[in-house]
C-alpha positions in Angstrom: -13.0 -11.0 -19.5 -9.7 -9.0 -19.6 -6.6 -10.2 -17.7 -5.9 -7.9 -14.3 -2.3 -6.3 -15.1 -1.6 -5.4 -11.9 -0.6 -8.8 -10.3 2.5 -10.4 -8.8 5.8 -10.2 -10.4 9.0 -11.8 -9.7 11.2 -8.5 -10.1 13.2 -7.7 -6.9 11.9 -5.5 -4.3 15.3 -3.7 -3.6 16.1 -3.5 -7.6 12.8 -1.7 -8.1 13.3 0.6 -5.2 16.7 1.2 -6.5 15.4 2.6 -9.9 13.3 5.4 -8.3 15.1 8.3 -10.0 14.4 10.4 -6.9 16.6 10.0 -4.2 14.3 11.5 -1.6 11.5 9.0 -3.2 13.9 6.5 -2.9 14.7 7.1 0.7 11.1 7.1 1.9 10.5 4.0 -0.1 13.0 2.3 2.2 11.4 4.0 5.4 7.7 2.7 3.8 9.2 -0.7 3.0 10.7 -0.9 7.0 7.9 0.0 7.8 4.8 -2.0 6.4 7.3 -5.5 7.2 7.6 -4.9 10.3 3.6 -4.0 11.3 2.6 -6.8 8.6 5.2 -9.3 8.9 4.4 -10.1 5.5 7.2 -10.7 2.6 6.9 -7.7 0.4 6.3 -8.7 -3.5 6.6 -5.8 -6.6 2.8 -5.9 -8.2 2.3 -4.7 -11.9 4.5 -1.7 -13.0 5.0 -0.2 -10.1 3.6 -1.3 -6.5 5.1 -3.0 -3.3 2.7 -5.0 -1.8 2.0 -7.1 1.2 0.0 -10.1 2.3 -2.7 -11.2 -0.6 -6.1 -12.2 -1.5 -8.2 -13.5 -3.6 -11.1 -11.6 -4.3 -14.6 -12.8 -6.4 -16.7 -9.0 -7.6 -20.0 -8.7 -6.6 -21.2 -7.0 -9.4 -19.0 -8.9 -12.4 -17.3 -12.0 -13.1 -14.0 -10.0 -12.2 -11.8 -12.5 -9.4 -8.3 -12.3 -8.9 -5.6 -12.0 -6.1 -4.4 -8.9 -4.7 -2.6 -7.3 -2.3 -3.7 -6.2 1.3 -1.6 -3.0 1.8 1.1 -1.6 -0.1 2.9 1.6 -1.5 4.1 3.3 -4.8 6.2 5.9 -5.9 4.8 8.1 -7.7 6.1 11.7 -9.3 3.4 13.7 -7.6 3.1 11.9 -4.8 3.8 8.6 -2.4 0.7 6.4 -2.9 -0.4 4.1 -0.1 -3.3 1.4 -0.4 -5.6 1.4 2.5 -7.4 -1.9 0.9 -10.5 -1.7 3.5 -10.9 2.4 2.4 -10.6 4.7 5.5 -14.1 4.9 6.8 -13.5 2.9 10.1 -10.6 4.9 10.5 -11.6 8.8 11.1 -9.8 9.1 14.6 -6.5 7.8 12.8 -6.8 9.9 9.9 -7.5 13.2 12.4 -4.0 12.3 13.7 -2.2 11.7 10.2 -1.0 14.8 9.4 -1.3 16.4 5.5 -2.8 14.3 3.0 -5.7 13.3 0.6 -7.5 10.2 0.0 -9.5 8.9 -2.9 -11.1 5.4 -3.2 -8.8 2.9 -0.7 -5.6 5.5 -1.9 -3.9 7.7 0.7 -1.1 10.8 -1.1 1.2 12.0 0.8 3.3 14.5 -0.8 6.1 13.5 1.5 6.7 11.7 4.4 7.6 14.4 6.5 4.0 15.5 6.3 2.7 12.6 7.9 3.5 11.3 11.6 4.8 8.1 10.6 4.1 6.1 14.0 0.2 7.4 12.9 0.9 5.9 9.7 2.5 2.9 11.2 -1.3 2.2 13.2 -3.5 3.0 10.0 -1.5 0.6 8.0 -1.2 -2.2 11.0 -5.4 -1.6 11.5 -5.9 -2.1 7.9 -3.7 -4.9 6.8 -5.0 -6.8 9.9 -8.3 -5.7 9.2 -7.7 -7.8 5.3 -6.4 -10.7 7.2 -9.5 -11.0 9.2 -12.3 -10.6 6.2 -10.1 -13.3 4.2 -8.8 -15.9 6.4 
């Protein structure tokens, strides 16, 4: 069975927001990273290459021999867009995502071009639902 690559590393959250070439990328990561502490109250950790993550689980797959730990919400910067993990996927959350503002979704991944597109204190509930949501399934 193949090793997960995206897991926990010990690189420093504020160093990896730091390298984000783009300032405005960079600024929003800092709004994101206020953000998903303060409705998780969860330490944030850098997973894999490239993602800010909050809270974890461990997880067994139904259909393999796949288990591992993972995060329960989280973001990453990405050049086309900001990526943000809705872990549970969004189909509880249709009111919520009504609200939102500009976007697109794909698996348990929100885009957001930018986060002027979005209202944040919308965001703020879909993350806070979510993540709680996580914590309740894997107590």
């Amino acid at each position: 069975m193949a090793e997960l690559k995206t897991r926990q590393t010990k690189e420093k959250v504020l160093d990896f927001i730091r390298a984000v070439t783009d300032e405005n990328r960079q600024a929003e990561c800092m709004v994101l990273l206020k953000m998903m502490k303060k409705v998780t109250k969860a330490d944030p950790v850098v997973w894999g290459n490239g993602v800010v993550g909050f809270g974890v689980f461990h997880y067994k797959s139904e259909r393999s021999k796949q288990e591992g730990d993972w995060f329960m919400t989280g973001f990453a910067p990405r050049k086309q867009n900001m990526t943000i993990y809705i872990i549970p996927g969004f189909g509880g959350y249709s009111g919520i995502m009504k609200k939102l503002g500009k976007h697109k979704i794909g698996g348990s991944c929100l885009y957001i071009n930018k986060l002027a597109d979005v209202d944040l204190n919308v965001l703020a509930e879909l993350v806070s639902k979510a993540y709680h949501q996580m914590k309740e399934k894997y107590k």
